[in-house]
FIZA-94193 format. One record per residue (C-alpha): chain; x, y, z negated; residue in one letter. Coordinates in nm, 3 decimals, padded with zeros to 5 digits, m for minus. Example, Ala and Ser with C-alpha at 12.3 -4.5 7.8 and 13.67 -1.06 7.14 Angstrom:
REM FIZA-94193
   mol         u         v         w   type
     A    01.230   m00.450   m00.780      A
     A    01.367   m00.106   m00.714      S
***
This chain:
REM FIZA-94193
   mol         u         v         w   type
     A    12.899    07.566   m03.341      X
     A    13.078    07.688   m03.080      X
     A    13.470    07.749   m03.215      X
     A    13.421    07.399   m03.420      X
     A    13.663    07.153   m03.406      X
     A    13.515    06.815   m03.252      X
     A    13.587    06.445   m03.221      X
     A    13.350    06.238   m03.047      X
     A    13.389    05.885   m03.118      X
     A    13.279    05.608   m02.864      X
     A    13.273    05.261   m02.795      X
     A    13.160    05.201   m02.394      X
     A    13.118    04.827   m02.447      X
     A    13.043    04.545   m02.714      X
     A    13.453    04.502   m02.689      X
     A    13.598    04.641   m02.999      X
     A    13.943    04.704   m02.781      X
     A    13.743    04.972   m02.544      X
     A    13.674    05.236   m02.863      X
     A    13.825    05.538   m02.841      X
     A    13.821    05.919   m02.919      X
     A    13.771    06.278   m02.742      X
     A    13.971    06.571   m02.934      X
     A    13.808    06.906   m02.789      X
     A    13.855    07.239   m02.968      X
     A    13.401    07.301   m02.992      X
     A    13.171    07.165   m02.985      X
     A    13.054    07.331   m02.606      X
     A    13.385    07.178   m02.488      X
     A    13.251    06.819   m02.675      X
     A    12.956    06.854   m02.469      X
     A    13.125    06.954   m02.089      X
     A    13.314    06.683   m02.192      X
     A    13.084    06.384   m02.234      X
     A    12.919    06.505   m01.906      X
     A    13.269    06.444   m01.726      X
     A    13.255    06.067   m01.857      X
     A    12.937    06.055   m01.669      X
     A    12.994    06.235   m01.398      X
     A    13.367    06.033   m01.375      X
     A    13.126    05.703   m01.439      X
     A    12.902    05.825   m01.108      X
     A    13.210    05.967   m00.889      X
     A    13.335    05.574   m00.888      X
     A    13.035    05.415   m00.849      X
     A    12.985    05.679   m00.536      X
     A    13.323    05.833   m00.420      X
     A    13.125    05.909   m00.076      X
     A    12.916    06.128   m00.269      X
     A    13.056    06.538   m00.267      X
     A    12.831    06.661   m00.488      X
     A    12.673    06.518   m00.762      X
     A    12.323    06.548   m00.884      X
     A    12.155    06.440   m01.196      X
     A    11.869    06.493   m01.463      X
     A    11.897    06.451   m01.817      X
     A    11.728    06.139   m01.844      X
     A    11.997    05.980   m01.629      X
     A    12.279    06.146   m01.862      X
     A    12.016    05.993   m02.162      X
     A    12.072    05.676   m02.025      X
     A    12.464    05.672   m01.970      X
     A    12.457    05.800   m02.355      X
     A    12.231    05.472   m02.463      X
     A    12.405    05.249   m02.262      X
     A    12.704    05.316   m02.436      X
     A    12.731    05.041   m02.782      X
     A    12.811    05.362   m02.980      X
     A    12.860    05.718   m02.950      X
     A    12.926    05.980   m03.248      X
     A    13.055    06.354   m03.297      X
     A    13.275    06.433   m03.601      X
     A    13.217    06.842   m03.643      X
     A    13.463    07.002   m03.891      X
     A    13.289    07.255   m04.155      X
     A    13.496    07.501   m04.241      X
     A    13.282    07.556   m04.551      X
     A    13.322    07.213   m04.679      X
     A    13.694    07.187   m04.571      X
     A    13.567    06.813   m04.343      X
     A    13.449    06.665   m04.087      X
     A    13.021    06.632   m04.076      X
     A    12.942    06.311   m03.841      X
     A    12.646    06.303   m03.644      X
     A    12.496    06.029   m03.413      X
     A    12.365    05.984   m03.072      X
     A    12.057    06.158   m03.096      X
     A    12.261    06.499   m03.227      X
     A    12.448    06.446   m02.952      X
     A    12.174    06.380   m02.690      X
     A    11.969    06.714   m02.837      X
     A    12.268    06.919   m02.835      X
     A    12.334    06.810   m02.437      X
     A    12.032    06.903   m02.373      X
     A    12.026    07.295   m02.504      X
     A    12.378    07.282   m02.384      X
     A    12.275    07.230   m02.047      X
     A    11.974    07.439   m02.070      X
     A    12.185    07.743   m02.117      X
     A    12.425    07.666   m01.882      X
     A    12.088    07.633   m01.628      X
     A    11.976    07.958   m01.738      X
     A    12.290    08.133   m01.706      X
***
């Protein structure tokens, strides 16, 4: 999944007018890219803070607090786009992250 083309589509609040979309080239760069949002989300609520620490269950939690959250992932077999929801995404964070750890 790594050279897949990937949209991930979210919605950060009940307000229709805050949905928007993420255009990264794979699905790796998807992934780096939704823990940016977060780690964007805990730079503002700390801008004191140099460097940033956090688990997965605090990443889980930005991810569920969001009202929705989904990854288009184009097939080059089928020729489309294969949509997956917030617990693809949450599982795929978290072997994303576990390789990065292990690296």
């Amino acid at each position: 999944m790594a050279g897949r083309h990937t949209i991930i589509l979210m919605q950060p609040s009940q307000n229709r007018s805050t949905r928007t979309f993420m255009d990264y080239d794979s699905v790796n760069h998807a992934l780096d890219g939704i823990c940016g949002l977060y780690e964007r989300k805990i730079r503002n609520i700390n801008p004191m803070v140099r460097n940033l620490t956090y688990d997965i269950g605090d990443l889980y939690n930005f991810i569920d607090g969001l009202t929705d959250i989904s990854a288009l992932v184009y097939d080059d077999s089928l020729h489309a786009f294969l949509p997956y929801d917030r617990q693809w995404i949450k599982q795929k964070l978290f072997q994303h992250l576990k390789r990065l750890a292990q690296q």
